[in-house]
C-alpha positions, -999 to +999 in steps of 0.1 A: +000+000+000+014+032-012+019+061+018-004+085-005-030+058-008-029+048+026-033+085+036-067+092+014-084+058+029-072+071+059-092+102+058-123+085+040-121+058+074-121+084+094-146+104+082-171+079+076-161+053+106-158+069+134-190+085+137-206+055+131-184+034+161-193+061+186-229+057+175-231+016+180-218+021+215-240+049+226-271+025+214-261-007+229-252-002+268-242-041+264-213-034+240-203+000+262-207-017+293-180-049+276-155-023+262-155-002+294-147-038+312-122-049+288-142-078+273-142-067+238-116-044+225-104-030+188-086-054+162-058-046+140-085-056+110-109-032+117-131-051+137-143-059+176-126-089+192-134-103+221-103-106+247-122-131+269-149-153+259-180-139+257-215-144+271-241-152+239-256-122+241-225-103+240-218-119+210-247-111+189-240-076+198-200-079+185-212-100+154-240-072+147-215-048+152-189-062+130-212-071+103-223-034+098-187-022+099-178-044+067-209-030+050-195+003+055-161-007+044-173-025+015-191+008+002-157+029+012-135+007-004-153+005-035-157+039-034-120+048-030-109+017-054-092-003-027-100-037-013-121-042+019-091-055+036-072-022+027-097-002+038-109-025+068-064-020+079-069+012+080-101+019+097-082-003+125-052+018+126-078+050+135-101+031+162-074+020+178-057+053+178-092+067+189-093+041+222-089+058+252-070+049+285-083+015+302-098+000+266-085-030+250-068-034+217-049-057+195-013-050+191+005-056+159+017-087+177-020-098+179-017-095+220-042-077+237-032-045+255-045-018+278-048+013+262-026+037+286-019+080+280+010+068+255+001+060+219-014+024+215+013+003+196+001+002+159+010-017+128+035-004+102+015+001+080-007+026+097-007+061+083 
């Protein structure tokens, strides 16, 4: 992926993604209450995973979730002529940038960390 590329899906993911994640977690107190607790936290892929298994309800709300996040990449991507997994990379690179102190995310080593006041640690190929 080319730096100038990467930068314009950049901006498209975070103009048109982050609204939207704010927006799931305000409607569903399940999901806020799991990423507040550190059950669910933000992959490098773009997408909620869980960091310790979850209840069944819990679930349907991650899998909702996730499903309507590729739906919106899909459109992006095709918009911006880059693959869902392009676009899906980047989106991840911005949540997780966007997670605040005490959230969970996936480091580029695929652990799961706690979001401290330093920078989360990101994948290379982040913008």
């Amino acid at each position: 992926m080319g730096r100038t590329f990467t930068k314009a899906v950049a901006a498209a993911a975070l103009a048109s993604l982050v609204l939207p994640a704010a927006a799931f977690a305000q409607r569903d107190p399940a999901y806020a209450a799991a990423r507040s607790a550190g059950q669910v936290g933000e992959k490098m892929d773009g997408y909620l995973g869980y960091v310790s298994t979850p209840s069944p309800a819990l679930r349907a709300v991650v899998e909702d979730i996730n499903i309507k996040r590729k739906a919106v990449y899909a459109d992006k991507a095709k918009a911006n002529s880059a693959t869902v997994e392009e676009y899906a990379l980047t989106s991840g690179c911005l949540l997780i940038a966007q997670t605040k102190p005490g959230e969970k995310y996936q480091a580029p080593d695929g652990s799961w960390q706690t979001r401290t006041s330093a920078p989360p640690l990101r994948d290379a190929r982040c913008p």
